[in-house]
N, C-alpha and C positions, 0 to 999 in steps of 0.2 A: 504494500500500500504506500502509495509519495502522497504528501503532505503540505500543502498551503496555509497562507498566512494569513488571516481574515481582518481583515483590513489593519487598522491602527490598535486593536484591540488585544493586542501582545500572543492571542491566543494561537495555537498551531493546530489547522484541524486537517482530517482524514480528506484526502480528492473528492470520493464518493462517500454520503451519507445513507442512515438507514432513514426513510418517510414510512410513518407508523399506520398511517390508512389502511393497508391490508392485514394488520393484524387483528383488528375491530371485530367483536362478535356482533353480530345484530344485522340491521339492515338499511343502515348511512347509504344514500343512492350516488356513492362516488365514483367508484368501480367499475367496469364491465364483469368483472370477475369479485366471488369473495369467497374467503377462506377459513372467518370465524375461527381463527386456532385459540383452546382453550387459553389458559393462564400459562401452565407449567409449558406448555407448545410454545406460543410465542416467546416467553422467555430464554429458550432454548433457543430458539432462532436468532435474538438479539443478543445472546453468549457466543454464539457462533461467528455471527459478523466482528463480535469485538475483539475473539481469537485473533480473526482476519486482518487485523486493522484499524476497525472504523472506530472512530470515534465522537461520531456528531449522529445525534438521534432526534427525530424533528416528529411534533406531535401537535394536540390542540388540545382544544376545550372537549368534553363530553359530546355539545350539542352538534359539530363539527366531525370530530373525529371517535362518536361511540367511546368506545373502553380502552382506547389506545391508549392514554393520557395514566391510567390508570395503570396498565399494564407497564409500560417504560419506570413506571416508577416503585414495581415492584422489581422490577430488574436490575434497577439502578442499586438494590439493596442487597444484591447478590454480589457486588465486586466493588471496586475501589472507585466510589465516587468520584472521584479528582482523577481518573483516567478518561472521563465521555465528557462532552459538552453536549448537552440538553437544550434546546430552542424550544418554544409552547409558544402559542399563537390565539388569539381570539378575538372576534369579528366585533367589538364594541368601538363607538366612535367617541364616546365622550369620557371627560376625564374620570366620574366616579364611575362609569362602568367598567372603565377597564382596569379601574385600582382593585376592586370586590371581585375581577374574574382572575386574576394574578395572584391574590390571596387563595382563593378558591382552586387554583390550578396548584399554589405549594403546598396546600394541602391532597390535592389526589394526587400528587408526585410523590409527597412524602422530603421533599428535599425543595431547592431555591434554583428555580431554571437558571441557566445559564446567560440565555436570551430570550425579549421575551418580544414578539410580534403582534404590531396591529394589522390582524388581518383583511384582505381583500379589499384594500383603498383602493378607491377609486375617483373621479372628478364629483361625483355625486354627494362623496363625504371626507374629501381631502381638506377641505375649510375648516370642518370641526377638527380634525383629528388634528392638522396642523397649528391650529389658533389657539387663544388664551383660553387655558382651562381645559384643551382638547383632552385626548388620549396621549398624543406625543409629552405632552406637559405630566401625565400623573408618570409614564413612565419613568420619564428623566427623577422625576421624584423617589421613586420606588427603588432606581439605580444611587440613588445617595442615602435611600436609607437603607440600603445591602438586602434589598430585598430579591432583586434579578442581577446578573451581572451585565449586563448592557440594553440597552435600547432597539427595536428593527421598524421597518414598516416594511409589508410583504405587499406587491402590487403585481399584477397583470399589464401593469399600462406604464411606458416609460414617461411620460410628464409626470407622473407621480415616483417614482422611483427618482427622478433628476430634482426634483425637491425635496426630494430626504435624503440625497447626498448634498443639497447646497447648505443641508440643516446642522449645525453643530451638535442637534441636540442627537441625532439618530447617529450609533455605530453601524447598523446591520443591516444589507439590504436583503431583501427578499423576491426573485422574479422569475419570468419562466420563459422556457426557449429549449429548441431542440434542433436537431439539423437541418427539420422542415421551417420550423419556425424560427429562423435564427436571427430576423431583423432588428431585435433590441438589443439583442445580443452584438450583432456588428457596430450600434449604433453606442452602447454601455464600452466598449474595446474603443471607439475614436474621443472618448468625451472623458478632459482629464479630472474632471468631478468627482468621476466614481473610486478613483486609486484610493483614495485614503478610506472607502468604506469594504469594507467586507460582504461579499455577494455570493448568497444562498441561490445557488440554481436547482429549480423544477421542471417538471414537467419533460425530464429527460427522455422518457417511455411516451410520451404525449395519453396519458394515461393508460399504457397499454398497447393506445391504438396502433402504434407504428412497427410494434411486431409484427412480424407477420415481410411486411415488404422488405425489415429489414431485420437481422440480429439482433439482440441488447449487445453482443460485443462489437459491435458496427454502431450501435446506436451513443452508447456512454466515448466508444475512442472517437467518434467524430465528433464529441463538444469538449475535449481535451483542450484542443489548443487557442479556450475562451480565457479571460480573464477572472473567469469564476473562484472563489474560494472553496465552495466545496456544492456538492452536486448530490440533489437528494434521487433515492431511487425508490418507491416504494418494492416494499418487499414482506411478502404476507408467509411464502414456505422456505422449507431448507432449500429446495433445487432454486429458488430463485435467489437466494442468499450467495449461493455458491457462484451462481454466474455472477452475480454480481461483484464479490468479497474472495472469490479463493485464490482470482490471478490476477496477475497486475495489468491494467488492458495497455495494447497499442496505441498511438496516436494515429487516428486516422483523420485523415480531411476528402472530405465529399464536395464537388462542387454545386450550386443549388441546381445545375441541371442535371447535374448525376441523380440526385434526389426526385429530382420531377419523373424525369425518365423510368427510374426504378417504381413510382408510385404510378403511372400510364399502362404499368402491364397489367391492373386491375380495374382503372374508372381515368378517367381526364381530370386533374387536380388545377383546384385554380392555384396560380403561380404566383403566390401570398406569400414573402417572407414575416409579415406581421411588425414593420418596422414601425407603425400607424402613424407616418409622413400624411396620409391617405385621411385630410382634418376634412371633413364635409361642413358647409356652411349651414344644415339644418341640422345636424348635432349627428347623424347617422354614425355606429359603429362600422364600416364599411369592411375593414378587418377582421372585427371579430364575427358578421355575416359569411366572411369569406374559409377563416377556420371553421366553421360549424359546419360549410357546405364540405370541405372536406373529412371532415370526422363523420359524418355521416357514411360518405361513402366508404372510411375508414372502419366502419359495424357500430358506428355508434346514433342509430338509425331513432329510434323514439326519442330520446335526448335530443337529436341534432334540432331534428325536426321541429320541436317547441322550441329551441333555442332561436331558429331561422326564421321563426312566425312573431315574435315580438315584433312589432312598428314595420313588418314587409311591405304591407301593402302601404303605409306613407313612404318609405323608403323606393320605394320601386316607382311611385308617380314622382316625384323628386328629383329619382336619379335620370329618369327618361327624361323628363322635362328641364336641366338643371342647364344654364348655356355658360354657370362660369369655370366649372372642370379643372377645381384648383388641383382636388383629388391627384387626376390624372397628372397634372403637370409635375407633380411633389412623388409621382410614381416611379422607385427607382427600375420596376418589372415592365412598367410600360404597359399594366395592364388594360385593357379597356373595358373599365369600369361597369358604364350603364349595359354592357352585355353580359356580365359575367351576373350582376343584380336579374337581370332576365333570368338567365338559366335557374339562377337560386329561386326567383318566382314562382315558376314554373315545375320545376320539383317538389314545392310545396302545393301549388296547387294542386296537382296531383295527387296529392292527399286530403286530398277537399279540406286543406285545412287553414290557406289565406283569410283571416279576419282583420 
């Protein structure tokens, strides 16, 4: 296992991370796959990866991540605490929400995360989380009175991620990117912002989906040579531990046509690296339209599907109608837009399911 250095935060963590989501019993609708491993099971599985190496284990809240949270923290009590860094995460925007769920989280750890994440910011609730009294504010708190060892904010969207690196108060980022989707990722590597923070990368498996066209050892060596600090994978059995944790991977580099090409021997893939250059003047996700139209045809079909039907049918009179195409112009794919929004239409409608 080689080991990164997570931003300014002295700490030394493992390449590859364990993500706790498939250890979860119950029925959290994250997965295309679940694996429910009891206590003593998952446990074993998270001895095994730490045999291997790892040393960064990434979990959440209850309501988020079922009993994972719970679990990690039974594990933690099996071996030498001061050998794993622990990240825990949870979706509260305002400052006493996310002091009570931090307490609440040291309490089903058993122990004081290491880091502690406001999850899934986004433009909708970057203003609370950021501003007086937010969530960013109780955490900073919480880091002076030794309650968490550092601060993160976890986003899907780099405008939010490039404001909690310009933030002093945030050590830790959290984002997601994979071979397919690597455009924040090229864009987080040219922007010298991000050096001094520490970046937990996700969605390496693009939850699973990208098996299949390609290896998990094709998949983890081809976002090696990102500037990531360390790289969560989820992982719910021993076989998947082991490809993960038993050998050291290659450095592989894919070019984004290698990627397209290999995903065309199954469905025509729109050629979205997810940089979100692509700012619509009526507020449209255009990108993340664009990823869901491919995770569909990637089996991730009822999910996609509801996902693709939020605001389509305003998005599709918009995009047709739209004469200023800033979109396009800021497109480094060069795609064209108002047809790729058709095709996604049109798939939905299909399912008689445009409202």
């Amino acid at each position: 296992m080689r080991y990164r250095t997570l931003g300014n935060t002295g700490l030394r963590v493992s390449e590859l991370g364990f993500g706790t989501i498939p250890i979860l019993s119950g029925s959290v609708p994250v997965l295309p796959a679940y694996f429910s491993p009891d206590n003593n099971t998952a446990i074993a599985i998270m001895k095994k990866a730490f045999l291997h190496g790892c040393n960064f284990y990434d979990t959440a809240i209850p309501e988020e991540y079922g009993d994972a949270e719970h679990k990690l923290g039974l594990f933690a009590k099996t071996i030498d605490r001061k050998k794993i860094i622990i990240s825990d995460k949870a979706r509260f925007y305002s400052g006493g929400d996310i002091y009570r769920e931090v307490i609440r989280s040291i309490e089903n750890l058993g122990t004081n995360p290491d880091i502690y994440f406001v999850h899934q910011v986004d433009e909708s609730n970057a203003d609370e989380v950021f501003g007086k009294g937010g969530a960013l504010d109780a955490l900073y708190d919480l880091k002076r009175e030794g309650k968490i060892g550092f601060t993160g904010i976890a986003s899907h969207y780099y405008n939010v991620l490039y404001r909690g690196a310009m933030d002093s108060r945030v050590d830790v980022l959290q984002g997601s990117g994979n071979i397919l989707e690597r455009g924040m990722l090229d864009r987080i590597k040219e922007e010298p912002a991000f050096v001094g923070k520490g970046l937990i990368l996700n969605k390496v498996y693009a939850a699973g989906l990208l098996i299949g066209p390609f290896t998990p050892a094709e998949l983890i060596g081809g976002i090696l040579e990102y500037p990531f600090s360390c790289a969560l994978l989820g992982i719910g059995t021993f076989e998947q531990e082991s490809i993960a944790f038993e050998h050291e991977h290659e450095v592989l580099h894919f070019s984004f046509d290698e990627v397209l090409q290999r995903l065309r021997k199954t469905f025509e893939p729109i050629g979205c690296t997810r940089c979100q250059r692509c700012v619509c003047p009526h507020g449209h996700e255009i990108h993340t339209s664009f990823r869901q139209f491919n995770y569909y045809n990637l089996g991730k079909e009822f999910w996609a599907i509801n996902k693709l039907n939020m605001d389509l049918r305003e998005t599709y009179h918009h995009c047709l109608t739209c004469t200023h195409h800033n979109c396009m112009k800021h497109c480094p794919q060069r795609i064209y837009i108002p047809e790729e929004i058709e095709r996604i239409y049109e798939l939905v409608k299909a399912f008689g399911r445009v409202c």
